[in-house]
C-alpha positions as CSV (number, residue, x, y, z in Angstrom):
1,X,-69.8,-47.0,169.2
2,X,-66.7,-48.4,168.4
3,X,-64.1,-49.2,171.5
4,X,-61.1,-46.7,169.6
5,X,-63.6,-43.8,168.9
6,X,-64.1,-41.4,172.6
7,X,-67.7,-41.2,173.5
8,X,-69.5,-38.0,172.2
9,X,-72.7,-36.5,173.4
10,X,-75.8,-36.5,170.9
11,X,-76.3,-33.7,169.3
12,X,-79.4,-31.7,168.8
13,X,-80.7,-32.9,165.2
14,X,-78.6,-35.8,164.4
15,X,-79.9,-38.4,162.8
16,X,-79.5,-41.8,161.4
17,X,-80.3,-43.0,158.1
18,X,-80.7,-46.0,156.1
19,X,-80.7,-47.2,152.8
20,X,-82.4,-50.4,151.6
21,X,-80.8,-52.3,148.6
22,X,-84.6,-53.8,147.7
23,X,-84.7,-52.1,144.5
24,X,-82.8,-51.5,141.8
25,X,-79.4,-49.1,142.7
26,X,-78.4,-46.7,139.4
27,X,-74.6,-46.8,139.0
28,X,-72.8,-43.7,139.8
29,X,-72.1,-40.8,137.4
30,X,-68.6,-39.6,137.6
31,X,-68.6,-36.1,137.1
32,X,-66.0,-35.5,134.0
33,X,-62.1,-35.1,135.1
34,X,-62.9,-37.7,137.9
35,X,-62.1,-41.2,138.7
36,X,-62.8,-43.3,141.5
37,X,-60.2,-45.8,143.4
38,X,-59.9,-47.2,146.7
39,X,-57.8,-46.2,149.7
40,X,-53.9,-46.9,149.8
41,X,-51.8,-45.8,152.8
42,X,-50.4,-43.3,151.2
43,X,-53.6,-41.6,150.8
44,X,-53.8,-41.3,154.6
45,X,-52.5,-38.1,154.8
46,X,-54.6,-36.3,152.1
47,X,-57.7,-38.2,153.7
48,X,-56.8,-36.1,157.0
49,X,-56.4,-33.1,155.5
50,X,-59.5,-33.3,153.5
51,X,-61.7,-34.8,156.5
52,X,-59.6,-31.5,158.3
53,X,-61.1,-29.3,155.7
54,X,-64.5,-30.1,155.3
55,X,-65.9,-30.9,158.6
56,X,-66.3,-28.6,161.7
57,X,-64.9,-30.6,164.5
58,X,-62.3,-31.7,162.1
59,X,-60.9,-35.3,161.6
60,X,-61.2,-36.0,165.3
61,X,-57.9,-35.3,166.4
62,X,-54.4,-34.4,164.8
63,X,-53.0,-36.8,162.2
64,X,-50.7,-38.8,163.9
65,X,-53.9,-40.0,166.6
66,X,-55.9,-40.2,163.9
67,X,-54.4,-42.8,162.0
68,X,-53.5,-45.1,164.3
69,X,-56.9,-45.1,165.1
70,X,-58.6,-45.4,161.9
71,X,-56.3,-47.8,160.9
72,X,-56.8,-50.4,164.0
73,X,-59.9,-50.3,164.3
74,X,-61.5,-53.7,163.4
75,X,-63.8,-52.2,160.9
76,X,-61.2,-50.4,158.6
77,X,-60.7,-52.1,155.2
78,X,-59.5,-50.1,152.8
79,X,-61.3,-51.7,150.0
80,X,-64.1,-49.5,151.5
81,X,-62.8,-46.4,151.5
82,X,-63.4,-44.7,148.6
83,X,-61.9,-41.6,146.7
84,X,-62.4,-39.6,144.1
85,X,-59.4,-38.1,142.3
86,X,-59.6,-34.9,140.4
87,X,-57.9,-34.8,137.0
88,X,-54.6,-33.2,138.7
89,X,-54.2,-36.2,140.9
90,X,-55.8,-34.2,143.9
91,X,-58.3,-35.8,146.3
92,X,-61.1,-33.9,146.3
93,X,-63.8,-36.2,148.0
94,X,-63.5,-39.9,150.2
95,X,-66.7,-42.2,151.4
96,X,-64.9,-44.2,154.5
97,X,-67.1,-47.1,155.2
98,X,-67.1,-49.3,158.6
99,X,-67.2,-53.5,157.2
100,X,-70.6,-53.4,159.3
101,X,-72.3,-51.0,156.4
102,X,-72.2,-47.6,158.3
103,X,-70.9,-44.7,156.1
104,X,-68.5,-42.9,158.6
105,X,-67.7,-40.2,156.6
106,X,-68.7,-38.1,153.4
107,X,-66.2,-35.8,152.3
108,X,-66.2,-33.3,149.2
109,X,-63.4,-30.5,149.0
110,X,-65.4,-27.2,149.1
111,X,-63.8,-26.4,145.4
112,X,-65.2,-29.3,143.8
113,X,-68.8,-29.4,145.0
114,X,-72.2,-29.0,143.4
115,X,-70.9,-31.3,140.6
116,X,-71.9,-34.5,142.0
117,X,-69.3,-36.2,143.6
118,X,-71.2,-36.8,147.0
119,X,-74.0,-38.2,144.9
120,X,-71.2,-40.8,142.8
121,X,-69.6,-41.5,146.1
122,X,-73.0,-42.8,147.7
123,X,-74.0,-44.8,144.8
124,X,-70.1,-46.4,144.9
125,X,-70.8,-47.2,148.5
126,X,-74.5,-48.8,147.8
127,X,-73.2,-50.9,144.7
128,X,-70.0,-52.2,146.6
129,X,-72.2,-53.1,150.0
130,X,-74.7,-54.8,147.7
131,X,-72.3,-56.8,146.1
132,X,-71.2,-58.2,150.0
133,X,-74.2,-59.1,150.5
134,X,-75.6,-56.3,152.8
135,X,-79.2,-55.3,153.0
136,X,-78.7,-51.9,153.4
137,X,-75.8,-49.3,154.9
138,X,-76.7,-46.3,157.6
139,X,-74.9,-43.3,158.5
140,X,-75.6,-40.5,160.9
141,X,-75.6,-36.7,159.9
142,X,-77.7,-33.5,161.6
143,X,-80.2,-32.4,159.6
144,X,-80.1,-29.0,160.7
145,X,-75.9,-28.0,160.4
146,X,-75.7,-30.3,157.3
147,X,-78.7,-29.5,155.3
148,X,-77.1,-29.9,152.0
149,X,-76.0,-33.4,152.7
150,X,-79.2,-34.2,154.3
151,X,-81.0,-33.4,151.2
152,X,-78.5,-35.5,149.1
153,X,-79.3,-38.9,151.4
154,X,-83.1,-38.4,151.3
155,X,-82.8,-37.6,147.3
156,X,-80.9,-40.8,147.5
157,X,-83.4,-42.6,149.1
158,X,-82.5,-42.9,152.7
159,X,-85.0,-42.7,155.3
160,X,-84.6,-42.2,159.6
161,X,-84.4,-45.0,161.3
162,X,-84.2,-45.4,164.9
């Protein structure tokens, strides 16, 4: 747990997962209209919103906390933080990754889902962290409330770890 981030109580279901970079990672397919780039501060607001829209409890707090908090917390680099740009300049899904290979958040806008930006985004992810020299990157999701990304991390090859 990170000092900035308040303590939360485990939910039923959640789980961690891992991937291992010991065999060969397939580059990711950018759905057509879409381009990938890294974060720039002034993407930090659209970042919110999506993280706002997409996830139940939100972005963990209004903007102007939030921030400040992603933003000094030692394992922020924005050259980890990934979006994907629709082909009207819009962002319509972000990876933000901790420097010590843990995925904090996947994020697809609802309106441009089922075309395979989540899958794209996790393959960015793996590829970058492989190139640093990490052995593998986790993240945490529920497997019962977020069956659809669950199924998406096992079909990417990520298994539960302790």
């Amino acid at each position: 747990m990170h000092e900035n981030t308040p303590p939360r109580p485990p939910a039923v279901n959640n789980i961690r997962l891992r991937k291992l970079f010991n065999d060969t990672l397939a580059a990711p397919h950018w759905p057509e209209g879409f381009v990938v780039r890294t974060f720039e501060q002034r993407d930090a607001p659209a970042l919110h919103a999506l993280l706002e829209e997409v996830f139940d409890d939100g972005a963990d707090g209004p903007f102007d906390q939030w921030w400040p908090r992603i933003a000094g917390d030692a394992e922020f680099d924005p050259a980890l933080c990934f979006l994907a740009i629709d082909g009207k300049g819009l962002l319509a899904g972000a990876a933000l990754c901790w420097t010590s290979g843990f995925v904090k958040d996947l994020a697809v806008h609802p309106e441009s889902r089922r075309q395979g930006l989540g899958d794209a985004l996790m393959r960015q992810v793996f590829l970058i962290f492989r190139e640093r020299g990490a052995r593998h990157i986790d993240l945490k999701t529920n497997s019962v409330k977020n069956t659809t990304a669950f199924r998406l991390y096992e079909r990417l090859g990520m298994i539960p770890v302790g």
